[in-house]
N, C-alpha and C positions, 0 to 999 in steps of 0.2 A: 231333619226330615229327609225323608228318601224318596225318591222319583217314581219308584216301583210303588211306593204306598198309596200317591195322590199323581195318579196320569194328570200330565199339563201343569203340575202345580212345581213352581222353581224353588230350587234347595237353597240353602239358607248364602253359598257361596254366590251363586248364581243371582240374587238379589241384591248381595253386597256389587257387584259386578256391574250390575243395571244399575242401580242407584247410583253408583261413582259417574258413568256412562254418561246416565239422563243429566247428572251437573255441569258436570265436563261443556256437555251442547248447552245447554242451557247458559253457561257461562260465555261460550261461544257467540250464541244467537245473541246475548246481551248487550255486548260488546261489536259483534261486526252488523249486525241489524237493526239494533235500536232499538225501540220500544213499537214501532209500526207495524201492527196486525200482526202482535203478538196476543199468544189465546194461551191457557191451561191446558197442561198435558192431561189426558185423559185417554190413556191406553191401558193400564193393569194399574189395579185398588191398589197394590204396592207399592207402586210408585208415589214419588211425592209428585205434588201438580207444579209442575214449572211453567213460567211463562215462557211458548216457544211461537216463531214463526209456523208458516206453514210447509218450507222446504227442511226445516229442522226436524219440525215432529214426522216431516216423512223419513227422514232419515234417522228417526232413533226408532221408529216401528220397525222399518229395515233392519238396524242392528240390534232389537230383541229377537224380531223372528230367525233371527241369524244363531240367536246365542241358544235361542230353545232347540234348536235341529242341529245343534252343537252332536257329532256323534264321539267323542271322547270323551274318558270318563275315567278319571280326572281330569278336567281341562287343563291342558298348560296354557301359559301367558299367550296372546295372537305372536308375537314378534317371536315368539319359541314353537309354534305350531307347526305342526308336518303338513298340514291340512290349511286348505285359508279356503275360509267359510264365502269371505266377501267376496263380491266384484270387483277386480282391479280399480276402477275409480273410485268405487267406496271407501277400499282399505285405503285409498291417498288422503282423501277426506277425512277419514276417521283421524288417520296419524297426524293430520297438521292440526286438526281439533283437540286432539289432545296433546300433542306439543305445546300450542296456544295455552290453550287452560290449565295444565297442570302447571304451568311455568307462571302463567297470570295468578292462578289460585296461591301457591307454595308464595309468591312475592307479596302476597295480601295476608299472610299469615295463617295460612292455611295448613302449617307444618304437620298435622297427622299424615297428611297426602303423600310425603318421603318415605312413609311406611309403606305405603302402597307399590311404591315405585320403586325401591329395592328391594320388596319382599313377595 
């Protein structure tokens, strides 16, 4: 699917993208939050509903509308980008979150995720 076809509507990478993202917190929020006024993510049909806090799901609204006003095309990886989308304390955030989870998930048996991470 192509972005020029369906204004607003995310290409098939860019969901793959989001969905890795929304687990990553998710795994996050699980783990350093707890289960305490944790709610369903309900931000785009695509996404799967996770259970997130409420400074979590503010911070993955954050990092969708970051990735949609993405202006390169093909995106490279954030850690390879000419451009950084985030706010400096975002993008800190973001990297320990995913340092966390991909490291918690890949030790739980989550070995597709190596794919990701050197590909």
């Amino acid at each position: 699917m192509n972005r020029d076809d369906h204004p607003g509507a995310l290409t098939s990478k860019e969901l793959k993208d989001l969905r890795l993202l929304a687990r990553f917190i998710a795994c996050w929020c699980h783990q350093q939050h707890g289960a305490a006024s944790r709610q369903p993510l309900q931000t785009d049909k695509e996404l799967p509903g996770h259970l997130l806090c409420s400074e979590c799901r503010e911070l993955l609204s954050y990092a969708i509308a970051r990735r949609r006003a993405c202006p390169l095309d093909p995106k490279p990886a954030c850690k390879d980008c000419p451009i950084h989308c985030y706010q400096r304390s975002r993008r800190a955030e973001i990297r320990k979150i995913m340092r966390f989870s991909g490291r918690h998930l890949i030790l739980r048996g989550r070995l597709d995720l190596l794919w990701h991470y050197f590909f």
